[in-house]
C-alpha positions in Angstrom: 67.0 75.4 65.8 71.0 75.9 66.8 71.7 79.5 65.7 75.3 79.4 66.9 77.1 78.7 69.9 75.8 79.9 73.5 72.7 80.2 71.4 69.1 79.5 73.4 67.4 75.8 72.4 63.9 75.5 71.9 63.2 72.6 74.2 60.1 72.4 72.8 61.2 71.2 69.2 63.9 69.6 70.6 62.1 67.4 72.8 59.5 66.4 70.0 62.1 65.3 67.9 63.9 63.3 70.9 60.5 61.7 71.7 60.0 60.8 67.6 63.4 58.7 67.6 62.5 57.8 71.2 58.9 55.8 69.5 61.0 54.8 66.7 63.8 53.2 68.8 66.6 55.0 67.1 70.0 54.3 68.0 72.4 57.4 67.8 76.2 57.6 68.3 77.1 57.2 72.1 72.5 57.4 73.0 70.3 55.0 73.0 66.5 56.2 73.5 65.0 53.0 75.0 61.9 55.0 76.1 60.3 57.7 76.2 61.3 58.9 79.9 65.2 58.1 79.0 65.1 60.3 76.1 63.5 63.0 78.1 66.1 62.7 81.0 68.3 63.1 78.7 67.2 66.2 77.5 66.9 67.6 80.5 70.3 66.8 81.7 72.0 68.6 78.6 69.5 71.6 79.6 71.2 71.5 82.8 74.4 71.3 82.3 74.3 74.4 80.9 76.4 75.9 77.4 78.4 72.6 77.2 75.4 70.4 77.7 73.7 72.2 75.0 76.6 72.0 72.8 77.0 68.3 73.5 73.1 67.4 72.7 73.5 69.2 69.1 76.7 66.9 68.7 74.6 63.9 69.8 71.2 65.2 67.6 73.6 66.2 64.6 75.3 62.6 64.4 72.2 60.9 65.1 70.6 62.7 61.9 73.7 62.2 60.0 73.3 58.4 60.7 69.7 58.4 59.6 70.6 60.6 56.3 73.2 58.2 55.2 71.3 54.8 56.4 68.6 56.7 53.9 70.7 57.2 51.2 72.3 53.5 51.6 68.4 52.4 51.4 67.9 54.6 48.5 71.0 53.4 46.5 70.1 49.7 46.7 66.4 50.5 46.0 68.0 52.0 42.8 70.5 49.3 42.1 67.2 46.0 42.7 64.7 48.5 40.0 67.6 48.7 37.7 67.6 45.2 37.2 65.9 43.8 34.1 64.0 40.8 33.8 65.5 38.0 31.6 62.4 35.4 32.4 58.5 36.2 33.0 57.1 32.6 34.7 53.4 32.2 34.9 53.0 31.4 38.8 49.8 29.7 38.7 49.3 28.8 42.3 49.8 32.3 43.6 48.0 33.7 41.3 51.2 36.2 40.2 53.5 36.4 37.2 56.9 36.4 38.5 60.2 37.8 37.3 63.7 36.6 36.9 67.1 37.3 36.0 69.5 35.5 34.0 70.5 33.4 36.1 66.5 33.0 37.6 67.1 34.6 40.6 63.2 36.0 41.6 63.6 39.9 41.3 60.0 40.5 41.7 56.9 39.4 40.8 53.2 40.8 40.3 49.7 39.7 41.2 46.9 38.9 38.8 43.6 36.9 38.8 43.3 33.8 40.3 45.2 30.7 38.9 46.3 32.2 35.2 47.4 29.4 32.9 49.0 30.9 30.0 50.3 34.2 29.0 51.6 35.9 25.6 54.2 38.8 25.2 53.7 41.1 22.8 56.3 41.2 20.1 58.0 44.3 21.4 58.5 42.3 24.7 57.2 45.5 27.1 53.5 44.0 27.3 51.6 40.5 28.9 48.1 39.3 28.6 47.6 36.8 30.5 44.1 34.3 31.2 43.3 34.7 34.7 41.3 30.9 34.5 40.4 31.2 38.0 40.4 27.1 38.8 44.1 25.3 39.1 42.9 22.2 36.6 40.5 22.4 33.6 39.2 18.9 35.1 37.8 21.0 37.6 34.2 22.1 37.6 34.2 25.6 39.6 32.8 28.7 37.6 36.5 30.3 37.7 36.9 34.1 36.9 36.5 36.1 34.0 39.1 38.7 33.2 42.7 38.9 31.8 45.3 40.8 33.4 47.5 43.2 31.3 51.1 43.4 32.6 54.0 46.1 31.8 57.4 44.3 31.5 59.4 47.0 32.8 57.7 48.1 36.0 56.4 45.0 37.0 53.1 46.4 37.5 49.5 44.8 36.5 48.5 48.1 34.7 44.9 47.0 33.7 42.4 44.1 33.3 39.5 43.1 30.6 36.6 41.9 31.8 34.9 39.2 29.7 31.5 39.4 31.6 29.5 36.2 30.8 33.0 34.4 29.3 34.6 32.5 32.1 37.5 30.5 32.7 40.0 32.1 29.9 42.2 29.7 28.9 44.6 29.7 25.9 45.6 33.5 24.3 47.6 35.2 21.7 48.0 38.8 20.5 48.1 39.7 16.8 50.5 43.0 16.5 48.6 44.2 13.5 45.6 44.6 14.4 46.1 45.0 18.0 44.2 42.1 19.5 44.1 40.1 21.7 42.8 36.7 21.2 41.4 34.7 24.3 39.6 31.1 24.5 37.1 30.8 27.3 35.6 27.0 28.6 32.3 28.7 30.1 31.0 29.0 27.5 33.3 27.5 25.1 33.8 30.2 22.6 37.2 31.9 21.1 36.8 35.8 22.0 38.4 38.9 20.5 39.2 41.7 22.7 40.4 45.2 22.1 43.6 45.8 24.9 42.8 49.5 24.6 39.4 49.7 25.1 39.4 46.7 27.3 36.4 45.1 25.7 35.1 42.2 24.4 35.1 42.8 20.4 33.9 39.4 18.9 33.1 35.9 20.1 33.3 32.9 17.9 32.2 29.2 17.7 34.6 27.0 18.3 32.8 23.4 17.1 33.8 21.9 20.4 34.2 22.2 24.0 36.5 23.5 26.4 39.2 25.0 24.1 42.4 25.3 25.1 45.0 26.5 23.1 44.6 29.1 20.1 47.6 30.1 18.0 46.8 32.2 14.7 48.3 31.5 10.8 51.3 33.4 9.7 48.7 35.9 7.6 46.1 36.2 10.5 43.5 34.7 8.4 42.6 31.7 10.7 42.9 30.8 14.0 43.2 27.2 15.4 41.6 26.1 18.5 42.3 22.7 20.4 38.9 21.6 22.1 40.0 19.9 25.1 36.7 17.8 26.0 35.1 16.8 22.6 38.7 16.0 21.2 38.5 17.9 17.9 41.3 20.8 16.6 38.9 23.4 15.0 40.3 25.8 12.2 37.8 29.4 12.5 38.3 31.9 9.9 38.1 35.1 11.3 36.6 37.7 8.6 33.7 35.2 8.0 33.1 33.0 11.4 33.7 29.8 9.2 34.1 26.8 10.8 36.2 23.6 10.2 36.6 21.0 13.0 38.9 18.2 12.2 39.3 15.3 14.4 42.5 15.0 16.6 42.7 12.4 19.7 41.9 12.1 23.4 41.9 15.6 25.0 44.2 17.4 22.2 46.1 20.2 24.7 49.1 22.2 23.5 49.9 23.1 19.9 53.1 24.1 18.3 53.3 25.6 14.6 56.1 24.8 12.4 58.3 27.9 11.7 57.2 28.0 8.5 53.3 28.1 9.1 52.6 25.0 7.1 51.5 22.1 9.8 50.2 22.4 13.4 51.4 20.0 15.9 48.9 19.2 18.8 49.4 17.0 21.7 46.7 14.6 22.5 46.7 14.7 26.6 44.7 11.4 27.2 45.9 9.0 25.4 50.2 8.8 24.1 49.8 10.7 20.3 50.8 14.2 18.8 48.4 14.8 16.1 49.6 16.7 12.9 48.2 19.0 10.6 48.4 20.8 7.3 47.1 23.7 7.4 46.4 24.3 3.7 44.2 21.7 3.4 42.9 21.9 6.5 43.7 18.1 7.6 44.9 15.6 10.1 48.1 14.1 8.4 49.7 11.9 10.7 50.4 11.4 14.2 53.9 10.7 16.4 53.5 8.4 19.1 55.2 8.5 22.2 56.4 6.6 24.6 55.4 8.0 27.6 51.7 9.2 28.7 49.5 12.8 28.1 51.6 14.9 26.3 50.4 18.2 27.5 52.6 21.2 25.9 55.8 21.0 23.2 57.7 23.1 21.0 59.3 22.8 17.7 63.0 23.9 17.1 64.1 27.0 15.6 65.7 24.4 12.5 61.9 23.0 12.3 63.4 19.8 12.6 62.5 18.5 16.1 59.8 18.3 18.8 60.1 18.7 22.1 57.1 17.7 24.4 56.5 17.5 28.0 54.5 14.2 29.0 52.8 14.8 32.1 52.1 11.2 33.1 55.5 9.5 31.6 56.9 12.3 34.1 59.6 13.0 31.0 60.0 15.3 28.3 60.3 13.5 24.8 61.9 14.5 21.6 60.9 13.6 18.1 62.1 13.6 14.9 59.6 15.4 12.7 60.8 14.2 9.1 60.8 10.2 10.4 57.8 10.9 12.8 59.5 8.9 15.5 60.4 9.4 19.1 63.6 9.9 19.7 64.5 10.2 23.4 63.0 10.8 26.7 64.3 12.0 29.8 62.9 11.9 33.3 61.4 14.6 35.5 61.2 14.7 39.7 57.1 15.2 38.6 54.4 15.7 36.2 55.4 18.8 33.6 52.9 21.0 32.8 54.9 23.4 30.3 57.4 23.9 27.4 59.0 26.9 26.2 62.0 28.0 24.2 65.1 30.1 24.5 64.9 32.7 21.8 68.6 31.3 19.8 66.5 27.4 20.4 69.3 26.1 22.2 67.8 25.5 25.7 63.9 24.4 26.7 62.2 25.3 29.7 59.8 22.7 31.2 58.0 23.3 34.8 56.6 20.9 37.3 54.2 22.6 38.8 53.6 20.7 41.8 57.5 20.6 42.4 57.8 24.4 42.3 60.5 23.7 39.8 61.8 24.5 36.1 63.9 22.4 34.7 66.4 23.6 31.9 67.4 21.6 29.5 69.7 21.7 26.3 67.8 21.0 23.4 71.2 19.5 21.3 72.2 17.8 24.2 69.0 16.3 24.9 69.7 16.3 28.8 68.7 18.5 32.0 71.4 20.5 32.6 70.3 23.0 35.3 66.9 22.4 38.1 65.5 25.9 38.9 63.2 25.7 42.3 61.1 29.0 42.3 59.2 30.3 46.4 57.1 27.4 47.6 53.3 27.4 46.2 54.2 29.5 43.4 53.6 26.4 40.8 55.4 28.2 38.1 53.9 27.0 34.6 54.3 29.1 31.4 58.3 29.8 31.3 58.2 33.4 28.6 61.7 34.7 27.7 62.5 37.9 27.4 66.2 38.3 26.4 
């Protein structure tokens, strides 16, 4: 446009461009455009006042661009500087609807939407993929028809890359991946049935009978051989092998919930939600052992340390998280909580359990040697955070 000094303008282009950062408010060095007819007069005058006018608006045009090109390249460098941060926690927002992501020290970084109240989510072992049961209704108590897909979610751009629809299968609930075969593994309450689905095809492969109703959890054995389901309503833990459809339902307690698998693959722990009891089982023989009781009420999800030695529960009427000692079968502690806990989760070294209250919009931290809360993490209002995955 400015071919040189004493150079003719084109008032044309010149004018569109003052009129563009006239809409847009623009402030430049020494000009501010507050409308449309002061960015004109302005213009104008510079036309008027001849060689130096000119001269003066390119000064004024040039800086004005210079200040947009660097507050760009500010923009661009802290655009580069937020993506380059990596995700230390994924947190299952179940009010939302979203998965959310955090750093180390859980500050949000950014978060992604999915179906309608998910409950839990699995990572794949190579920690870049999530499945995760878009349930559709906030409580399982509830009676709504809830939604039918799960979401698939890639770790490292934060981006809900695909769904599986599960047609007739509502309400997904509990889900685990197996890295050999590359399945996924999804229990649905409407109709209560364990389903197999294929992340690449994003189809349903194979449904199974679970001997109960309203499963919940489903973890599978060390050799993928069987997979246990925890049937929520009719208060049975069913074992279904999966080359053959086989069958075995085993009593538990009142409302058996969350399970947790010794580290060496021989017992099952499963928490009974309506009563006080964690039921236990030996998976060889396919039998309920023994039981821990607890002190305080509806155990709902726990863990077992990295030493196989302890439990960790979260007890969503006590309003505490207990720990047991597994050898002695006997509670050993319980803390308090500002609410009702809904999930439990390990660091990956075992050292520190992560254990959300939902209703709070809080995870609590706590050290598993220490036996105390040693940090409160509040996540945005109405996310409910439930499922706490780490990453790192």
């Amino acid at each position: 446009m400015f071919a040189g000094p004493g150079s003719p303008v084109n008032a044309r282009s010149v004018l569109q461009m003052v009129e563009w950062n006239a809409r847009r408010r623009d402030v430049m060095p020494g000009v501010v455009f507050g409308d449309r007819y002061g960015a004109i007069r302005f213009v104008v005058r510079s036309m008027v006042q001849g060689a130096y006018g000119r001269r003066k608006l390119a000064q004024v045009l040039i800086r004005g661009f210079m200040s947009r090109f660097l507050l760009f390249l500010l923009s661009f460098v802290l655009s580069l500087s937020v993506s380059a941060q990596t995700a230390a926690f994924v947190v299952g927002e179940k009010a939302s609807g979203s998965i959310g992501f955090y750093d180390s020290e859980f500050h949000r970084i950014g978060d992604v939407k999915v179906g309608t109240h998910p409950h839990e989510i699995v990572l794949t072992p190579d920690r870049k993929t999530l499945y995760v049961a878009d349930n559709g209704v906030m409580w399982m108590t509830e009676t709504g028809p809830g939604d039918n897909t799960v979401s698939i979610v890639d770790v490292g751009s934060m981006k809900r890359t695909g769904t599986i629809d599960l047609g007739e299968f509502r309400r997904p609930h509990g889900i685990t991946y197996d890295a050999i075969s590359n399945r996924v593994y999804v229990t649905t309450e409407k109709p209560s049935k364990l389903l197999v689905l294929d992340p690449k095809a994003l189809k349903v492969l194979r449904t199974y009978d679970v001997k109960g109703e309203a499963p919940h959890i489903v973890k599978l054995d060390p050799n993928r051989e069987w997979a246990y389901v925890s049937n929520t309503n009719t208060g049975n833990f069913s074992a279904i092998k999966l080359d053959s459809g086989e069958t075995i339902s085993m009593p538990s307690g009142e409302r058996p919930q969350g399970q947790a698998m010794s580290p060496d693959g021989s017992r099952i722990f499963v928490a009974n939600s309506g009563g006080n009891s964690i039921s236990i089982f030996d998976l060889q023989k396919k039998k309920n052992v023994g039981q821990i009781v607890t002190s305080g009420k509806a155990p709902v999800r726990l863990v077992v340390s990295n030493d196989g030695k302890t439990l960790i529960y979260a007890l969503q009427e006590g309003r505490t998280v207990g720990f047991a000692d597994i050898a002695t079968r006997k509670e050993l502690a319980e803390i308090p909580l500002n609410g009702r806990p809904v999930s439990m989760s390990l660091s990956l070294d075992g050292k520190l359990a992560y254990c959300s209250v939902q209703e709070e919009d809080e995870i609590n931290i706590i050290s598993v040697p220490d036996r105390k809360i040693i940090k409160v993490v509040h996540t945005p209002k109405g996310t409910g955070p439930d499922p706490v995955v780490p990453l790192r």
